[in-house]
TIRO-904786 format. One line per 5 residues: number of its first residue (from 0); for each residue x, y, z of N, C-alpha, C. Coordinates in nm, 2 decimals. Layout:
% residues N
NUM	X/Y/Z/X/Y/Z/X/Y/Z | ...;
% end
This chain:
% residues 215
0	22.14/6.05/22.59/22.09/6.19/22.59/21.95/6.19/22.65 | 21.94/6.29/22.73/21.82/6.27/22.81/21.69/6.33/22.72 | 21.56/6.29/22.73/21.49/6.40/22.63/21.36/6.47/22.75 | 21.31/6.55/22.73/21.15/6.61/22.81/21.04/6.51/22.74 | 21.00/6.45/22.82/20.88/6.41/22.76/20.75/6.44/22.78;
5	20.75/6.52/22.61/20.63/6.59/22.63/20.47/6.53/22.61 | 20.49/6.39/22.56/20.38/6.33/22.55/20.20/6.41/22.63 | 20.22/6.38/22.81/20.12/6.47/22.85/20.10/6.59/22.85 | 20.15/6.66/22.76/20.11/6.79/22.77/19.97/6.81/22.73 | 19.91/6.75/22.61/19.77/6.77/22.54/19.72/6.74/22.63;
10	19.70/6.62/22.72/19.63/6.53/22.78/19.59/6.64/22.91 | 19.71/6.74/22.96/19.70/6.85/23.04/19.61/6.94/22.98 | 19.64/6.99/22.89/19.55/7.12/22.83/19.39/7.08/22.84 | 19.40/6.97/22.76/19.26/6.90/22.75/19.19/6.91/22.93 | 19.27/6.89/22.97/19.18/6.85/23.16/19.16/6.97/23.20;
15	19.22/7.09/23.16/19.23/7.22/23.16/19.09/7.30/23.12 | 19.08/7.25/22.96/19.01/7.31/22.93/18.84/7.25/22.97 | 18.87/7.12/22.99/18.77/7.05/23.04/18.72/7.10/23.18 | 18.79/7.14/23.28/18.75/7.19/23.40/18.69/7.33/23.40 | 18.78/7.42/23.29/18.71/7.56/23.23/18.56/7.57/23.24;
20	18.56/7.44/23.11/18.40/7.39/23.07/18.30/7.41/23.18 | 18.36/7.34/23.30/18.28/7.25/23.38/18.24/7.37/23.47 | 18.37/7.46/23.52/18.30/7.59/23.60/18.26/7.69/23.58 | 18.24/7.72/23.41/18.15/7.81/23.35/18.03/7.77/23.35 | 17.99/7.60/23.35/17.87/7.54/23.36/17.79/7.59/23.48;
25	17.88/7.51/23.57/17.86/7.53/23.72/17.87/7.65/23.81 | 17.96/7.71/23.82/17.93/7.79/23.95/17.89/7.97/23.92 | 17.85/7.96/23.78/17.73/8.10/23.82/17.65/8.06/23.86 | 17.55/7.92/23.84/17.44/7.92/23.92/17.44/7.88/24.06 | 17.56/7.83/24.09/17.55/7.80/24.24/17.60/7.89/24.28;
30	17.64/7.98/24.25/17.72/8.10/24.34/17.60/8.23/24.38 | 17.49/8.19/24.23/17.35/8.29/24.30/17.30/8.17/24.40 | 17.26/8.07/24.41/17.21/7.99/24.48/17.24/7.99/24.64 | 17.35/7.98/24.64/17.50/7.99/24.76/17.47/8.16/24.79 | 17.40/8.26/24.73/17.45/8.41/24.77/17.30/8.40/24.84;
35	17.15/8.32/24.77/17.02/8.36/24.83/17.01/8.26/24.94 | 17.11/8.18/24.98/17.15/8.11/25.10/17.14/8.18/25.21 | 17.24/8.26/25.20/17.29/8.29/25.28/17.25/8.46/25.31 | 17.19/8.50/25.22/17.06/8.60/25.16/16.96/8.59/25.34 | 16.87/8.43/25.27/16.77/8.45/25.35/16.80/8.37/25.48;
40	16.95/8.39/25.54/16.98/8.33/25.68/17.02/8.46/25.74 | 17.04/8.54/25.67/17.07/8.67/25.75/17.01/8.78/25.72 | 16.91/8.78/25.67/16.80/8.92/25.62/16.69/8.95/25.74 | 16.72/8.82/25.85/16.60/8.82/25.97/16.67/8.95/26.06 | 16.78/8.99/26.08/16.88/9.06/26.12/16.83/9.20/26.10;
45	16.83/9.19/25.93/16.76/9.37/25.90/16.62/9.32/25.90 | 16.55/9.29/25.94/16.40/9.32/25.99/16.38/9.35/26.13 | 16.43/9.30/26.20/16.46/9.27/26.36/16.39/9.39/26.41 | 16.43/9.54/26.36/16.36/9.59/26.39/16.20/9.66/26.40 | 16.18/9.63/26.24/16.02/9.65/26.23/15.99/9.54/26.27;
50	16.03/9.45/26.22/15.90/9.31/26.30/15.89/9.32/26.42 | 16.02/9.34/26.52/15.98/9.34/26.70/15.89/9.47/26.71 | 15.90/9.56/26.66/15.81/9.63/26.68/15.64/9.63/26.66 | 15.65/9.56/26.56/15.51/9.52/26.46/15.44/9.43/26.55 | 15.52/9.31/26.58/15.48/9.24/26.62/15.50/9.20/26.78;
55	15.57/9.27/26.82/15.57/9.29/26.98/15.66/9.19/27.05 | 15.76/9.14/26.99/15.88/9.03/27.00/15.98/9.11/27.14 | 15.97/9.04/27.17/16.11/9.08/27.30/16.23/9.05/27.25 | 16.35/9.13/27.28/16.48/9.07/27.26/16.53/8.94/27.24 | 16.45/8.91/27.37/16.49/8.77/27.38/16.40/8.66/27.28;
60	16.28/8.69/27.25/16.20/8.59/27.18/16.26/8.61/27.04 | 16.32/8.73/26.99/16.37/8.77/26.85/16.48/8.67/26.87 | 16.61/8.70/26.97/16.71/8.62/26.96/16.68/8.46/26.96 | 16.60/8.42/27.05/16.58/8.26/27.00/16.55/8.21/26.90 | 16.47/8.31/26.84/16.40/8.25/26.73/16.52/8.25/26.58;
65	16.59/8.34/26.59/16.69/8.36/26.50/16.81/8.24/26.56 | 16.82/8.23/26.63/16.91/8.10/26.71/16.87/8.00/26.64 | 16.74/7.94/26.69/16.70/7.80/26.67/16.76/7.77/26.44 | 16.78/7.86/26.40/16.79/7.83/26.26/16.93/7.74/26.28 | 17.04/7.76/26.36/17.16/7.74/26.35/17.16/7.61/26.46;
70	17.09/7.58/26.54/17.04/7.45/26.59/17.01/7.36/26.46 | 16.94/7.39/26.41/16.88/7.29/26.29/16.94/7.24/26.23 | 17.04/7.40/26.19/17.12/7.33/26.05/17.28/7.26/26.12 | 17.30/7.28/26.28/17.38/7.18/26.26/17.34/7.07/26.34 | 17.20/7.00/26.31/17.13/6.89/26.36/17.10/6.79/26.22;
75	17.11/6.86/26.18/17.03/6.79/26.02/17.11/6.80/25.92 | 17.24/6.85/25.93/17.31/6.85/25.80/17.39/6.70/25.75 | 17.39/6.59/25.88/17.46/6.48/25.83/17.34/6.39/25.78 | 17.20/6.38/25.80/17.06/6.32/25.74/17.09/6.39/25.65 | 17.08/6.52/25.64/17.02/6.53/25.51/17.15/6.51/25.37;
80	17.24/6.51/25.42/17.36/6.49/25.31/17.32/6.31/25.32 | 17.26/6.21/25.37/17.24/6.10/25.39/17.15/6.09/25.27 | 17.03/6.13/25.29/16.93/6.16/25.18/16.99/6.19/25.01 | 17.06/6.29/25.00/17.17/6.33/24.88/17.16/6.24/24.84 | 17.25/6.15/24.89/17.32/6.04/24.89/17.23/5.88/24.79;
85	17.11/5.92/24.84/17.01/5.89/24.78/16.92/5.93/24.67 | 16.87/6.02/24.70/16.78/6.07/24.60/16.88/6.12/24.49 | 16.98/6.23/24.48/17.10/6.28/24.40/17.06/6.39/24.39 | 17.23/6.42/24.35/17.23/6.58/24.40/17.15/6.73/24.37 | 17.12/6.68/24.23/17.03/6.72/24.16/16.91/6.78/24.20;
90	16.85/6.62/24.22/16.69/6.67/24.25/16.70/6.73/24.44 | 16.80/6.68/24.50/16.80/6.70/24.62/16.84/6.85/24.67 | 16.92/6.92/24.63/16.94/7.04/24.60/16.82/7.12/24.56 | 16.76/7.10/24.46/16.69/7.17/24.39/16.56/7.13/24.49 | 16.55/7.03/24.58/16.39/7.01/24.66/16.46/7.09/24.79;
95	16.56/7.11/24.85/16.61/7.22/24.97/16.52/7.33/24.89 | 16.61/7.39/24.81/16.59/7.52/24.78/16.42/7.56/24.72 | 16.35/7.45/24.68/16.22/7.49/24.68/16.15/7.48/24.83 | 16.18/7.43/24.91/16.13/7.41/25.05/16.14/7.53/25.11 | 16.28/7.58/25.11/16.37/7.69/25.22/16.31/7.82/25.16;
100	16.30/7.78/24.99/16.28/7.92/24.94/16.10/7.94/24.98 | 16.01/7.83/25.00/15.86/7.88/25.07/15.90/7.92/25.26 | 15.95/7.86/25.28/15.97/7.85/25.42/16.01/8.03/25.48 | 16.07/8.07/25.35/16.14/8.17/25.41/16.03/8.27/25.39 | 15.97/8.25/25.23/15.88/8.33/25.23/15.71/8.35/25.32;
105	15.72/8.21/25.37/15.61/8.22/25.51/15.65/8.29/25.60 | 15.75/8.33/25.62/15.78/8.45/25.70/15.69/8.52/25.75 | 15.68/8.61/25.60/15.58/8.70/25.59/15.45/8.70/25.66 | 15.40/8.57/25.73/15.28/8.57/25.80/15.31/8.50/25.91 | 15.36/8.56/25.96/15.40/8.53/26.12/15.37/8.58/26.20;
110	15.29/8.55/26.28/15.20/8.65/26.41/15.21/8.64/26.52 | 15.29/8.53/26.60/15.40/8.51/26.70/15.45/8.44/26.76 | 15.53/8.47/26.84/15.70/8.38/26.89/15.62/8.25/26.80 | 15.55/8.14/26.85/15.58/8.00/26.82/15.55/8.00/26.65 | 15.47/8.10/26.59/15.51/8.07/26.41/15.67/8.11/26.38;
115	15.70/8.20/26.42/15.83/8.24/26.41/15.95/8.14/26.47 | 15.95/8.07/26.58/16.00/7.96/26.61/16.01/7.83/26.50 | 15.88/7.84/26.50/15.86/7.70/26.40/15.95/7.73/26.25 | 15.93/7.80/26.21/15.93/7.87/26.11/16.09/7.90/26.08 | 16.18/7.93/26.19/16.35/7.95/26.17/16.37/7.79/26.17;
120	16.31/7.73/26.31/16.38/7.60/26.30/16.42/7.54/26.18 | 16.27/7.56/26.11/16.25/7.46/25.98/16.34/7.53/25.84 | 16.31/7.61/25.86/16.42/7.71/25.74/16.52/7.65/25.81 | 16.59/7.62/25.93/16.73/7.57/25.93/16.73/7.39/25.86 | 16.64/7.35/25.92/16.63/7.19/25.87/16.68/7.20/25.69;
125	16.62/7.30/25.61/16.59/7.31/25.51/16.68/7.32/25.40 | 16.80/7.40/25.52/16.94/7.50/25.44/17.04/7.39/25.50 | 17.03/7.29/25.58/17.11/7.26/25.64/17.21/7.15/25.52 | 17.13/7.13/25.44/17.20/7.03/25.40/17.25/7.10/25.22 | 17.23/7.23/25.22/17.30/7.25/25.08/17.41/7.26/25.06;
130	17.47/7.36/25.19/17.65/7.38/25.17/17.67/7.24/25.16 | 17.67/7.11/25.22/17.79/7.01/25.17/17.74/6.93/25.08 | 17.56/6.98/25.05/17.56/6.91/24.90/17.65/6.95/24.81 | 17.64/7.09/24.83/17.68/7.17/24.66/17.91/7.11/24.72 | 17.95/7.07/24.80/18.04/7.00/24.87/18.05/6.89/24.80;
135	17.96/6.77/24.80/18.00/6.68/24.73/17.97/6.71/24.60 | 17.90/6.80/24.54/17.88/6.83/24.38/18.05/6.83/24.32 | 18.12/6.95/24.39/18.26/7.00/24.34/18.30/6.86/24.38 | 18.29/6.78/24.45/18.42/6.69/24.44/18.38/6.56/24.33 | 18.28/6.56/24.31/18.25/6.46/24.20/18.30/6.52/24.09;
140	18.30/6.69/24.08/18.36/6.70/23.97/18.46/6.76/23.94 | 18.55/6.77/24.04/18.70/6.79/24.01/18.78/6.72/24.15 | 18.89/6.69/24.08/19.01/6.63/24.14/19.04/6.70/24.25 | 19.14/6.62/24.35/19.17/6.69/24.50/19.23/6.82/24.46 | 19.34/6.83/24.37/19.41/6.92/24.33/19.37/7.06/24.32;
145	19.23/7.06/24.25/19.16/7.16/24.21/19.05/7.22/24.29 | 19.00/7.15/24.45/18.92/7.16/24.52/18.89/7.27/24.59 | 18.99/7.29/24.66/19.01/7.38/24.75/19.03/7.56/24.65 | 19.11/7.52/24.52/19.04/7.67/24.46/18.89/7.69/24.43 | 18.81/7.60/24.38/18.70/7.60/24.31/18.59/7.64/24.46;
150	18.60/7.54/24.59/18.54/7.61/24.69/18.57/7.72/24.74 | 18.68/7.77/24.75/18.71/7.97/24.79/18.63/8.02/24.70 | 18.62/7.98/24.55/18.54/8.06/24.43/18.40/8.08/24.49 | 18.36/7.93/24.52/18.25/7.92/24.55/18.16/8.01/24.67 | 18.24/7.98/24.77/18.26/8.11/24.87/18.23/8.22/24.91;
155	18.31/8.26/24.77/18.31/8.44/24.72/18.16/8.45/24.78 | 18.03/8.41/24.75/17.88/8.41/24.72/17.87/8.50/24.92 | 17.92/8.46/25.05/17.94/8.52/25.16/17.94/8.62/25.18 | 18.04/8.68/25.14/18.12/8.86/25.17/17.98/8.91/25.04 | 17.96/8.81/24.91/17.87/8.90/24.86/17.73/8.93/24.87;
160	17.66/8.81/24.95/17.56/8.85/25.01/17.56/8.90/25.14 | 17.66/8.97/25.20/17.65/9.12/25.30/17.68/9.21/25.20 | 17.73/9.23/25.09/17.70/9.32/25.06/17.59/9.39/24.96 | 17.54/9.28/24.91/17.37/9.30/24.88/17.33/9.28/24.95 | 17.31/9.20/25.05/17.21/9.21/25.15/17.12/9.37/25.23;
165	17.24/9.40/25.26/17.22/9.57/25.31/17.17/9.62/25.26 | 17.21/9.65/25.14/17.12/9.76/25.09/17.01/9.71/25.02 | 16.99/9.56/24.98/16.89/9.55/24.94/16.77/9.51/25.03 | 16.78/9.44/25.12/16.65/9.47/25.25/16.61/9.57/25.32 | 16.77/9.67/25.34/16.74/9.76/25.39/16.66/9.85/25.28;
170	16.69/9.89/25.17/16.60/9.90/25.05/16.41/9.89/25.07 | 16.43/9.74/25.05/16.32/9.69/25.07/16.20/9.76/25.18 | 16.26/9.75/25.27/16.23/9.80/25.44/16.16/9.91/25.39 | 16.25/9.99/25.38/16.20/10.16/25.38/16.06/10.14/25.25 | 16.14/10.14/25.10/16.03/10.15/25.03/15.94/10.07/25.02;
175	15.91/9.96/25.08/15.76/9.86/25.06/15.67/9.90/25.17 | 15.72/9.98/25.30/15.66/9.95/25.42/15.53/10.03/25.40 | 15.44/9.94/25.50/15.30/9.99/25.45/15.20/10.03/25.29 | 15.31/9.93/25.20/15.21/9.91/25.07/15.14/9.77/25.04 | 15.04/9.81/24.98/14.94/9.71/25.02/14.89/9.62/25.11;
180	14.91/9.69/25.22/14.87/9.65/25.33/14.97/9.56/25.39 | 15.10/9.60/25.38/15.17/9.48/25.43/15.27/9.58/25.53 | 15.36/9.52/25.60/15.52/9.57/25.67/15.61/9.53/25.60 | 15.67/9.68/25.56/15.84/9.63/25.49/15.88/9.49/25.56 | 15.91/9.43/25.67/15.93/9.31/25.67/15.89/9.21/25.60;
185	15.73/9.21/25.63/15.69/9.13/25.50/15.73/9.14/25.38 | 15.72/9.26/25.31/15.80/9.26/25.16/15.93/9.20/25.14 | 16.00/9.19/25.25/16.15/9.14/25.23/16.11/9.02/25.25 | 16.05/8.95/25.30/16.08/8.84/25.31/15.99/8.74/25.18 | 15.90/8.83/25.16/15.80/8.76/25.02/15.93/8.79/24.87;
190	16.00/8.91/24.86/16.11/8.95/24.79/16.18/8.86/24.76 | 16.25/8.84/24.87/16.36/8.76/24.84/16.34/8.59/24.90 | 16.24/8.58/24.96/16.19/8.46/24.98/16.16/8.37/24.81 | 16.11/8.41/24.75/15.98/8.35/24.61/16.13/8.31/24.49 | 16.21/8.42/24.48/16.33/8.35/24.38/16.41/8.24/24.41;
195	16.41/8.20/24.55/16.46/8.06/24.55/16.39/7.99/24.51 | 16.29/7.97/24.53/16.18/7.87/24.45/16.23/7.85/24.31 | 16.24/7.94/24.25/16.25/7.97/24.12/16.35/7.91/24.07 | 16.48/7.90/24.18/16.61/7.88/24.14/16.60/7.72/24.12 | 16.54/7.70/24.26/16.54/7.58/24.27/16.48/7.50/24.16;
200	16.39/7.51/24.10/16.34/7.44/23.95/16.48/7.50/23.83 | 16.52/7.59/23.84/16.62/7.60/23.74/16.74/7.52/23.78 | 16.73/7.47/23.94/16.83/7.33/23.95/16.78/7.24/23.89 | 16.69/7.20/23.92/16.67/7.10/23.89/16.67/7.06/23.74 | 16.62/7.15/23.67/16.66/7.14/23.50/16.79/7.19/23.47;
205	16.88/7.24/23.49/16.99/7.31/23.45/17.11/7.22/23.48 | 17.15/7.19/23.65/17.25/7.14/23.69/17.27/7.03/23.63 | 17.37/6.93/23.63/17.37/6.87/23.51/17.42/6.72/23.62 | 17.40/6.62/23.55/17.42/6.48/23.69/17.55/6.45/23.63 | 17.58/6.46/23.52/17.72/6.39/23.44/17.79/6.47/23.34;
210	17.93/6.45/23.31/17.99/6.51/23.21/17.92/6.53/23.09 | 17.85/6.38/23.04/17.80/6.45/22.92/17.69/6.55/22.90 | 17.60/6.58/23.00/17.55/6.67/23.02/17.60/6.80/23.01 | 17.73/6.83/23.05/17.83/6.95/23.02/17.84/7.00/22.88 | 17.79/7.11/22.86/17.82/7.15/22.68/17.95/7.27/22.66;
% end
């Protein structure tokens, strides 16, 4: 007589509820992390217009300079996942996002073409290597099986920063422009530039290097 054996079924629930664990740990804060990513790679977009004006940018010097970000980051994203690799994911993550998050916020004092060159390049150097850190994070901590849903989740953070994005730069724009002496551009980019920093120390203490770290 044949029987089911149910023996792994706990052993299932248990990996179940263990993975639960792990992406209530994990991916609210990478998913704000992953949203001010990609925040401050495309917020240069809604400025475009007051800064070329402000600052007297040609078409073409705006488009390079917005270019050169996406040079960087696919120049530097296999060093710097090399680095990861070394220092850990941890501290390495959390030193991107304190770098990228000043870099972005120097923005704000950019007075022309070559600060603003320098200035995307390096913000791409900076971001280039988070997507496949926060890449090898999920796979250290889940099976093949579970990969590919846990990165769509992760994902999600894209479609949602265009949709904050808009209105919140655009936001920005209108009501900061001309207070205290600054250009709505500046305010957006000192705005939303300064909380990556922020985050980035809350990687660094928060994210966790191992399961027992998981509560």
């Amino acid at each position: 007589m044949n029987t089911i054996d149910t023996s792994t079924a706990p052993s299932v629930r248990a990996c179940d509820a263990t993975h639960a664990r792990i992406t209530w740990r994990l991916m609210p804060l990478l998913l704000v992390c992953y949203l001010f990513a990609h925040l401050d790679r495309i917020n240069i977009g809604f400025a475009k217009m007051q800064m070329s004006a402000d600052l007297g940018f040609s078409d073409t010097v705006y488009g390079l300079g917005a270019g050169l970000f996406f040079i960087a980051y696919a120049l530097f994203g296999v060093p710097s996942n090399l680095a990861l690799e070394r220092v850990g994911p941890r501290r390495w993550i959390a030193t991107l996002m304190v770098v990228w998050g000043l870099l972005s916020t120097a923005m704000m004092w950019v007075q022309d073409d070559a600060g603003f060159y320098a200035l995307r390049f390096l913000l791409g150097v900076a971001e280039a290597g988070f997507f496949p850190g926060i890449l090898v994070v999920l796979n250290r901590w889940y099976p093949a099986r579970r990969r590919a849903q846990i990165t769509a989740l992760f994902a999600i953070a894209v479609p949602l920063a265009g949709v904050v994005g808009g209105p919140l730069s655009g936001g920005i724009l209108q009501a900061f422009h001309d207070q205290g002496g600054m250009w709505g551009w500046q305010w957006m980019f000192l705005i939303e530039g300064l909380p990556v920093v922020l985050l980035g120390l809350v990687v660094l203490k928060a994210l966790p290097d191992n399961f027992e770290q998981v509560a």
